[in-house]
C-alpha positions in Angstrom: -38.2 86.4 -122.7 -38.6 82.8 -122.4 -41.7 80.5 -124.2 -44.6 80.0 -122.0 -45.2 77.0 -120.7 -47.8 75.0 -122.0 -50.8 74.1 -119.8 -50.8 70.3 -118.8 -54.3 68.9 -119.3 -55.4 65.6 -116.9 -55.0 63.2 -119.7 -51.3 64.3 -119.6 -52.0 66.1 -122.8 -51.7 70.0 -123.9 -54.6 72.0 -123.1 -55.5 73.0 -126.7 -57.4 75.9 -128.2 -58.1 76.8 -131.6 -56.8 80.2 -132.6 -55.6 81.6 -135.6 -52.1 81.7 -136.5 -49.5 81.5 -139.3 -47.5 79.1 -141.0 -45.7 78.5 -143.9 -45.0 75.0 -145.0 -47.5 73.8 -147.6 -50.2 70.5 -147.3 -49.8 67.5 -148.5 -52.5 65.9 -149.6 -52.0 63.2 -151.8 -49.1 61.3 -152.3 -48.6 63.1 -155.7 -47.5 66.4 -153.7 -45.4 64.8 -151.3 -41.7 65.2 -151.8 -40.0 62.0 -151.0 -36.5 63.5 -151.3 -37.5 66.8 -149.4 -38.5 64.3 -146.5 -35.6 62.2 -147.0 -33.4 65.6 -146.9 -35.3 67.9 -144.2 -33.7 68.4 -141.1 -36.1 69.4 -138.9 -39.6 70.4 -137.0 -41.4 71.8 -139.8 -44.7 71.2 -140.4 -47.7 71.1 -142.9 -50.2 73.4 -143.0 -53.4 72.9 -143.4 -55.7 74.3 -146.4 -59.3 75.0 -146.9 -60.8 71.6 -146.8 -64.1 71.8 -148.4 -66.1 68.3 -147.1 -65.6 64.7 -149.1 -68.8 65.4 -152.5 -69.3 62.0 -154.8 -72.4 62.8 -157.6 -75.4 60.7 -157.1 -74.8 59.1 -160.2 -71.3 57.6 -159.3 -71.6 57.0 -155.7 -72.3 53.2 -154.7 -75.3 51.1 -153.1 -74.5 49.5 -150.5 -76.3 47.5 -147.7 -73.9 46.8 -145.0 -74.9 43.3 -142.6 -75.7 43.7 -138.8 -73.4 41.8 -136.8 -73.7 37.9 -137.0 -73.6 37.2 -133.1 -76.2 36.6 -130.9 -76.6 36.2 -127.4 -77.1 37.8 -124.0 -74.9 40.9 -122.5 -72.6 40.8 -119.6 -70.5 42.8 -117.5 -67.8 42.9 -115.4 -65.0 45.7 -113.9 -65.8 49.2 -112.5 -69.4 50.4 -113.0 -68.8 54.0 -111.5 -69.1 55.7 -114.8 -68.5 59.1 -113.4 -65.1 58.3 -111.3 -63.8 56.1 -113.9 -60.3 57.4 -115.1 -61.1 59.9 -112.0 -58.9 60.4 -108.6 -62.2 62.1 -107.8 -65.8 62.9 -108.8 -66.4 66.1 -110.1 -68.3 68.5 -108.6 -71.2 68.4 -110.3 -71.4 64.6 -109.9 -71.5 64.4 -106.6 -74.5 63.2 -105.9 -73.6 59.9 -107.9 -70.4 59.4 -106.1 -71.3 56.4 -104.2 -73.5 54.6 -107.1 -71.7 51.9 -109.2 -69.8 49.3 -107.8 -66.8 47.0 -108.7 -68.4 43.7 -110.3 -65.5 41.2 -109.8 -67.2 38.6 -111.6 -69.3 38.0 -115.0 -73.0 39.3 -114.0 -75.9 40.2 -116.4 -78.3 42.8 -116.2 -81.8 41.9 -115.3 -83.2 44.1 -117.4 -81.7 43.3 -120.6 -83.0 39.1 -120.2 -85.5 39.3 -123.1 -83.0 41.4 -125.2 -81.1 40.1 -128.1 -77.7 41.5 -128.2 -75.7 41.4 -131.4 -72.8 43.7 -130.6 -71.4 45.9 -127.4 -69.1 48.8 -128.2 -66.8 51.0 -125.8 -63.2 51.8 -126.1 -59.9 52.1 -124.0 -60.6 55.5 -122.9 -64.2 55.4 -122.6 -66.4 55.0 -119.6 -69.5 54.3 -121.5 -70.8 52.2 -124.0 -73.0 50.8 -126.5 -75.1 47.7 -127.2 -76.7 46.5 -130.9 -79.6 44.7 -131.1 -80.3 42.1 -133.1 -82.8 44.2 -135.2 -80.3 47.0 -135.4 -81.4 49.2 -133.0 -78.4 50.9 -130.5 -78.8 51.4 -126.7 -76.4 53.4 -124.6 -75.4 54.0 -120.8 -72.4 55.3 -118.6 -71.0 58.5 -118.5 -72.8 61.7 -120.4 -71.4 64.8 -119.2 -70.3 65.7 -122.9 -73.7 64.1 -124.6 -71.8 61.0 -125.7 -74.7 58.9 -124.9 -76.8 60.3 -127.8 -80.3 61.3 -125.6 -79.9 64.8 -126.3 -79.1 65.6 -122.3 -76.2 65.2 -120.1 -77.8 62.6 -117.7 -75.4 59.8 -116.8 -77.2 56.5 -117.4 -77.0 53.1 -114.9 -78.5 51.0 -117.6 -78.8 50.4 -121.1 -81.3 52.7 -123.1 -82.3 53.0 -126.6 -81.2 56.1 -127.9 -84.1 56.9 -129.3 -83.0 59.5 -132.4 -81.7 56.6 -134.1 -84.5 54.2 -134.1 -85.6 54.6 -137.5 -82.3 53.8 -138.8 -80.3 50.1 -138.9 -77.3 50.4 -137.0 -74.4 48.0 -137.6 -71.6 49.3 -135.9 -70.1 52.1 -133.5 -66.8 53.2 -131.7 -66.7 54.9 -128.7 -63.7 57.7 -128.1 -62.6 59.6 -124.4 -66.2 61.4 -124.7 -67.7 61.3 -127.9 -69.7 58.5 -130.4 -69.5 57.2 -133.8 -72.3 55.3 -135.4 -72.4 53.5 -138.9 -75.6 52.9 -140.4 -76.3 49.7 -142.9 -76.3 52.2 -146.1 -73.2 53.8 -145.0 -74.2 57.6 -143.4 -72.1 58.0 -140.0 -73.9 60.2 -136.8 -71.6 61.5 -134.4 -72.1 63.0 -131.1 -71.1 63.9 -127.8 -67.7 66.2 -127.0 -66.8 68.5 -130.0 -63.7 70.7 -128.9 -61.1 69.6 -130.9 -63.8 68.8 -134.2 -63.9 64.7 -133.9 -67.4 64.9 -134.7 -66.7 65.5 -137.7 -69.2 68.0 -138.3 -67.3 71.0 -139.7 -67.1 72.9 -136.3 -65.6 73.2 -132.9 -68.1 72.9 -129.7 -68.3 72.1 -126.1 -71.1 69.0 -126.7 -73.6 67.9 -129.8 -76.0 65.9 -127.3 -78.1 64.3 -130.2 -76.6 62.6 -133.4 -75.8 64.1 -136.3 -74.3 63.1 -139.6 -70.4 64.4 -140.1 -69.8 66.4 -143.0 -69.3 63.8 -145.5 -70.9 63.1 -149.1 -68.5 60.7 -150.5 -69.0 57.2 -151.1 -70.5 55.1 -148.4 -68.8 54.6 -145.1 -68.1 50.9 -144.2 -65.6 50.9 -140.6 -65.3 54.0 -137.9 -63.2 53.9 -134.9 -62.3 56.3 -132.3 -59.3 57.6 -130.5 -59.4 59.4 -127.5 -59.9 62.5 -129.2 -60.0 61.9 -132.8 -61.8 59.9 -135.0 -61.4 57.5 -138.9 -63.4 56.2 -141.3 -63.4 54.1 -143.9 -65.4 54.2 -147.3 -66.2 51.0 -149.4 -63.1 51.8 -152.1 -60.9 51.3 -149.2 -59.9 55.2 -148.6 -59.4 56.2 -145.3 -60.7 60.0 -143.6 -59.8 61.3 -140.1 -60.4 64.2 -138.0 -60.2 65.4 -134.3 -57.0 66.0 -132.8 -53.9 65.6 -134.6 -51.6 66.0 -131.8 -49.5 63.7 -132.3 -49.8 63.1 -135.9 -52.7 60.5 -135.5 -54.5 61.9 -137.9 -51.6 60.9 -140.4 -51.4 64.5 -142.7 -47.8 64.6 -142.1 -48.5 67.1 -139.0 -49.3 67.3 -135.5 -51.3 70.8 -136.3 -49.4 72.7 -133.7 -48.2 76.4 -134.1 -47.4 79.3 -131.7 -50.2 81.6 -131.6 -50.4 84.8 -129.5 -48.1 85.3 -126.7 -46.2 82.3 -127.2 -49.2 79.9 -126.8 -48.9 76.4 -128.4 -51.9 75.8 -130.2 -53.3 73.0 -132.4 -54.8 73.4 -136.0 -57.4 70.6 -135.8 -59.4 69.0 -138.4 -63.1 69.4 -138.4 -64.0 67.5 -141.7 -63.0 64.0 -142.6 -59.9 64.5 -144.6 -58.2 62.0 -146.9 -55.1 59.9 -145.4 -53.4 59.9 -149.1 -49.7 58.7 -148.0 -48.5 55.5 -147.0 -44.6 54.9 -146.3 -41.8 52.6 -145.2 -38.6 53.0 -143.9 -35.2 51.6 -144.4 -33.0 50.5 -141.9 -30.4 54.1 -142.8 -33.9 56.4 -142.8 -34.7 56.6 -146.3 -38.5 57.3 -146.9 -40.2 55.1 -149.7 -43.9 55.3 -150.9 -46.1 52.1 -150.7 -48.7 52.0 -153.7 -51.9 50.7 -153.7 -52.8 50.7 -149.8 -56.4 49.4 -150.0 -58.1 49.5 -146.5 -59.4 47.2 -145.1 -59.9 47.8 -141.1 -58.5 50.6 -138.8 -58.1 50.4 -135.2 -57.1 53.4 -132.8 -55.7 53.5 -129.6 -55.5 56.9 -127.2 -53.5 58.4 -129.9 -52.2 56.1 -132.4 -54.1 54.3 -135.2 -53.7 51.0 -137.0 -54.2 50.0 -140.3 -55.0 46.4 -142.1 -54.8 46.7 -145.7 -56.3 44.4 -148.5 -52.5 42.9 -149.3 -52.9 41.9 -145.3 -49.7 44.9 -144.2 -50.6 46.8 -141.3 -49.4 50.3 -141.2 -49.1 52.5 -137.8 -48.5 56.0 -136.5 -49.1 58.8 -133.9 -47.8 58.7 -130.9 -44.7 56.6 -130.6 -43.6 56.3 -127.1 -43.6 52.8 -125.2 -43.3 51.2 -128.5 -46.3 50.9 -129.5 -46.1 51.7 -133.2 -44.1 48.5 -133.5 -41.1 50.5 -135.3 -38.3 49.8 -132.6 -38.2 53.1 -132.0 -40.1 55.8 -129.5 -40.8 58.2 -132.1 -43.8 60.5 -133.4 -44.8 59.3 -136.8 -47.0 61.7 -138.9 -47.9 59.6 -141.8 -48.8 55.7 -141.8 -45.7 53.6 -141.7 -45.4 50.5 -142.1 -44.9 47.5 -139.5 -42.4 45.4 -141.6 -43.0 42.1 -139.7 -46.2 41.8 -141.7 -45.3 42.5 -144.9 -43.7 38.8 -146.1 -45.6 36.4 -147.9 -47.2 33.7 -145.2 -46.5 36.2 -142.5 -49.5 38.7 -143.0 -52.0 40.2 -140.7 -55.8 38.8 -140.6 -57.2 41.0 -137.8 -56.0 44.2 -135.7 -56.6 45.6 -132.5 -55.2 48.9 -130.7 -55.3 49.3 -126.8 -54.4 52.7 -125.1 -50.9 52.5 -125.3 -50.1 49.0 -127.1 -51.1 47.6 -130.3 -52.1 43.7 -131.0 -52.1 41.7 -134.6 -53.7 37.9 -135.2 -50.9 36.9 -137.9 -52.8 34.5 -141.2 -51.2 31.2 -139.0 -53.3 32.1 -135.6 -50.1 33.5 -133.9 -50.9 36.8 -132.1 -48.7 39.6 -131.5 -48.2 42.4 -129.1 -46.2 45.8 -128.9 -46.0 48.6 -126.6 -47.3 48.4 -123.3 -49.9 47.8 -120.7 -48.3 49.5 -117.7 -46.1 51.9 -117.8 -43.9 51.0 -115.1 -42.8 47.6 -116.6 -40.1 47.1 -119.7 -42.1 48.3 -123.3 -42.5 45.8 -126.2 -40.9 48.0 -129.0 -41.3 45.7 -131.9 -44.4 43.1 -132.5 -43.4 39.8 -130.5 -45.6 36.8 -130.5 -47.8 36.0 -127.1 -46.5 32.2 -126.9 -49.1 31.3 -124.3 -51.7 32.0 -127.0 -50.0 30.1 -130.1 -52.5 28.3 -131.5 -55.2 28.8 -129.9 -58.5 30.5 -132.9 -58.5 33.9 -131.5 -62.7 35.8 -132.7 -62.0 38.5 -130.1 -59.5 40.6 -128.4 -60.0 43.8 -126.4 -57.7 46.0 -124.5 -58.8 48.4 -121.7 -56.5 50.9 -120.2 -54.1 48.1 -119.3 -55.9 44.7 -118.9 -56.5 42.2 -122.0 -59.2 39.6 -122.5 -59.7 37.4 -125.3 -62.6 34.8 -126.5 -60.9 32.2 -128.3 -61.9 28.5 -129.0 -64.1 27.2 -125.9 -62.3 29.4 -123.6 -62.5 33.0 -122.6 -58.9 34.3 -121.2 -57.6 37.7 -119.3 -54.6 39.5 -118.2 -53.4 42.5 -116.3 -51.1 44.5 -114.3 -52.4 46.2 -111.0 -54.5 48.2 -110.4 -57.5 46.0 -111.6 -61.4 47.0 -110.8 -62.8 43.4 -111.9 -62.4 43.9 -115.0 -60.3 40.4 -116.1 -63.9 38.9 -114.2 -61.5 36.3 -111.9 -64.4 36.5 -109.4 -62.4 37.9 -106.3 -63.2 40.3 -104.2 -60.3 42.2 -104.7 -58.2 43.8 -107.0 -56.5 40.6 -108.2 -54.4 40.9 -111.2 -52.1 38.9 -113.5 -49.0 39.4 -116.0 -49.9 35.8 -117.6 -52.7 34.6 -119.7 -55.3 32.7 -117.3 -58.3 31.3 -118.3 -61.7 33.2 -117.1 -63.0 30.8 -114.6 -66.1 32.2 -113.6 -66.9 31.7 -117.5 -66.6 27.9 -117.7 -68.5 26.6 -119.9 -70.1 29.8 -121.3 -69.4 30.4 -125.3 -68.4 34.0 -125.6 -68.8 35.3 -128.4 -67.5 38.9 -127.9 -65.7 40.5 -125.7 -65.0 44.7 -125.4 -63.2 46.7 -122.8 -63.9 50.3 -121.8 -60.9 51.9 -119.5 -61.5 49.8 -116.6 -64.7 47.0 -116.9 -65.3 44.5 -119.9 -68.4 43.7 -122.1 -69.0 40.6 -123.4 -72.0 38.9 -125.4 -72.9 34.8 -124.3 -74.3 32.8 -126.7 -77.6 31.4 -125.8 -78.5 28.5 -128.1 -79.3 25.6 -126.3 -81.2 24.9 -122.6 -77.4 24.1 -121.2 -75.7 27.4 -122.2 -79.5 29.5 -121.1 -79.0 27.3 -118.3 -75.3 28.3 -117.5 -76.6 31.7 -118.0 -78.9 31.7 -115.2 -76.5 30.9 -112.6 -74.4 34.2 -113.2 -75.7 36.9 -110.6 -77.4 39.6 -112.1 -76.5 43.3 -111.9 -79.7 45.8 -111.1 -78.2 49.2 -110.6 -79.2 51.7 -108.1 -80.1 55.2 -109.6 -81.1 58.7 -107.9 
């Protein structure tokens, strides 16, 4: 009798349910129990299984103080791109959307929102899959609008949001950074704690179960030492602790989670299921890769930063290497090669004295590296239809130029850098690289934003199709600058 198919989700994914089922290989985790020769040896498929994960305990008594900064920038928030949050990444609006299905328009060019003039904006948040996002203020406090129908906007209700509102579970606490995933939240508090909320199926809460929605925040299941980076993926999650250890959970698919597995097993009748994590768990192994295969062990990876795509993550380290895996097709591991990779690997261009990484960004499906000279570098892809960039190559029309932000949607890029704001994409576009058109005008080269002359950004984010960025504000030209953009009041119910 032959295997049943597997169910195609609309992400292009497999429809995943957690069952229970057996398998035999044994877990890796730390690099002291992983076989080097086995790996170098094996010939196939097999994979690791998973064991009882008990959640991250440090004692009181060992576990540091810290007081992480807000973000340093200042300014006023602006948006551009598609603002239907409900029919974003959608040939249609669900059902039980309808009634929203003609609010939120295309914004073509930078606009601000008039009700957010008096506010203070330090940071804006969303991600490549996401169709909503997150604003910091100044006095740490987190706002959040856009699409809610798993909870990701942290009100504890499913109502989609037109405009920025403070979510208000988390106003006693100092918030200094987020990451936004497909349909759930991370947020980082200035001692360390993380809240998550919003979807829960596959566990990248973080909280030590599997559920529909958590529609309020609540901290992940995690009493190690403090937390100082999180990022999302579109179904998975990472975190970073002030020794420089790194913790996912979520999805692990394609081996993004980086435990030498992508958790999947045959169940019952033949099903394909996937064995997800629901506790941060310990990324202990780091490798490279000769030119004939031969797997080595690199010591001593210290993070530093982690970036994720849709399903692949990045890694900067403190000796400035950036390591990669997950899902490896259109290049965008930066290994010349379209394959899955289950542990972090590194990306050899990097690792040569002069030549190292300073900052790292993931997009959907590509990846992007600011080199310690300026140069920034691309891999992967930003539309599937045209030729992939299997191995990190430099963006020439960029060299030199002091790159303080990069951000890549589903397949558009913008950048702040020096006096200039810049964008770039293939077609489809929703306004999102903010040329000002009133159409869906698009571009395969770097062009300079010029609806933005003259106006300092000093931030820029992209969600799946529209871009968030954060003008500074300092003196009566720039406020006056300001007040020439149009401003964006949204209709609501």
């Amino acid at each position: 009798m032959p295997p049943k198919k597997t169910e195609v989700s609309g992400n292009g994914g497999v429809k995943r349910k957690r069952a229970s089922g057996k398998r035999k290989d044994r877990d890796f985790s730390s690099d002291d129990d992983f076989d080097f020769e086995q790996e170098n040896n094996k010939k196939g498929g097999k994979l690791a299984a998973k064991s009882g994960l008990q959640p991250v305990t440090v004692a009181d008594d060992v576990k540091e103080k810290i007081k992480l900064d807000c973000p340093k920038v200042k300014g006023q928030l602006l948006i551009f791109g598609a603002t239907n949050w409900d029919l974003i990444g959608r040939k249609e609006v669900p059902k039980q959307q309808a009634a929203f299905r003609n609010l939120g328009q295309n914004l073509w060019g930078p606009h601000h929102y008039g009700c957010l003039n008096d506010v203070q904006v330090s940071g804006v948040v969303s991600g490549p899959c996401a169709a909503h996002s997150l604003l910091m203020t100044t006095d740490g406090k987190l706002w959040s609008w856009g699409r809610n129908d798993k909870g990701q906007l942290g009100h504890g209700d499913t109502k989609r949001i037109e405009a920025p509102k403070l979510i208000e579970a988390l106003a006693e606490h100092v918030i200094v950074s987020a990451a936004c995933g497909r349909n759930h939240t991370l947020v980082l508090t200035e001692d360390g704690t993380a809240y998550s909320f919003g979807e829960n199926k596959l566990g990248q809460l973080g909280q030590g179960n599997q559920t529909d929605a958590v529609l309020s925040p609540a901290p992940i299941s995690y009493n190690g030492q403090p937390l100082v980076k999180v990022s999302c993926g579109a179904e998975f999650s990472m975190v970073v602790d002030c020794k420089g250890n790194l913790y996912s959970f979520g999805c692990p698919e394609y081996g993004q989670l980086g435990h030498n597995s992508d958790g999947k097993f045959i169940a019952r009748a033949q099903r394909i299921e996937f064995d997800c994590e629901l506790i941060p768990r310990r990324v202990a192994i780091f490798i490279e890769k000769s030119k004939d295969g031969q797997i080595m062990p690199v010591p001593n990876v210290v993070v530093r930063d982690v970036a994720c795509g849709g399903n692949h993550t990045l890694v900067l380290d403190s000796q400035k290497r950036v390591f990669s895996w997950g899902f490896g097709g259109y290049g965008r591991l930066g290994h010349t090669e379209q394959k899955d990779e289950m542990v972090p690997r590194l990306v050899k261009l990097f690792d040569f004295p002069g030549r190292g990484a300073a900052q790292i960004y993931a997009g959907y499906q590509c990846s992007f590296a600011v080199n310690e000279m300026g140069g920034l570098f691309f891999w992967g892809v930003t539309n599937t239809s045209r030729e992939s960039t299997m191995y990190p190559k430099a963006v020439q029309d960029l060299c030199g130029w002091k790159i303080r932000s990069l951000a890549c949607g589903k397949s558009s890029i913008i950048i702040a850098a020096d006096e200039s704001t810049i964008s770039w994409g293939p077609s489809p576009t929703f306004g999102e690289l903010g040329y000002g058109d009133n159409k869906p005008k698009s571009s395969t080269t770097a062009q300079e934003v010029k609806t933005l002359d003259g106006i300092y950004i000093e931030q820029v984010v992209m969600g799946y199709s529209h871009t968030l960025a954060i003008a500074r504000q300092d003196t009566p030209q720039e406020q006056e600058r300001l007040k020439k953009l149009p401003e964006y009041n949204p209709r609501t119910l």
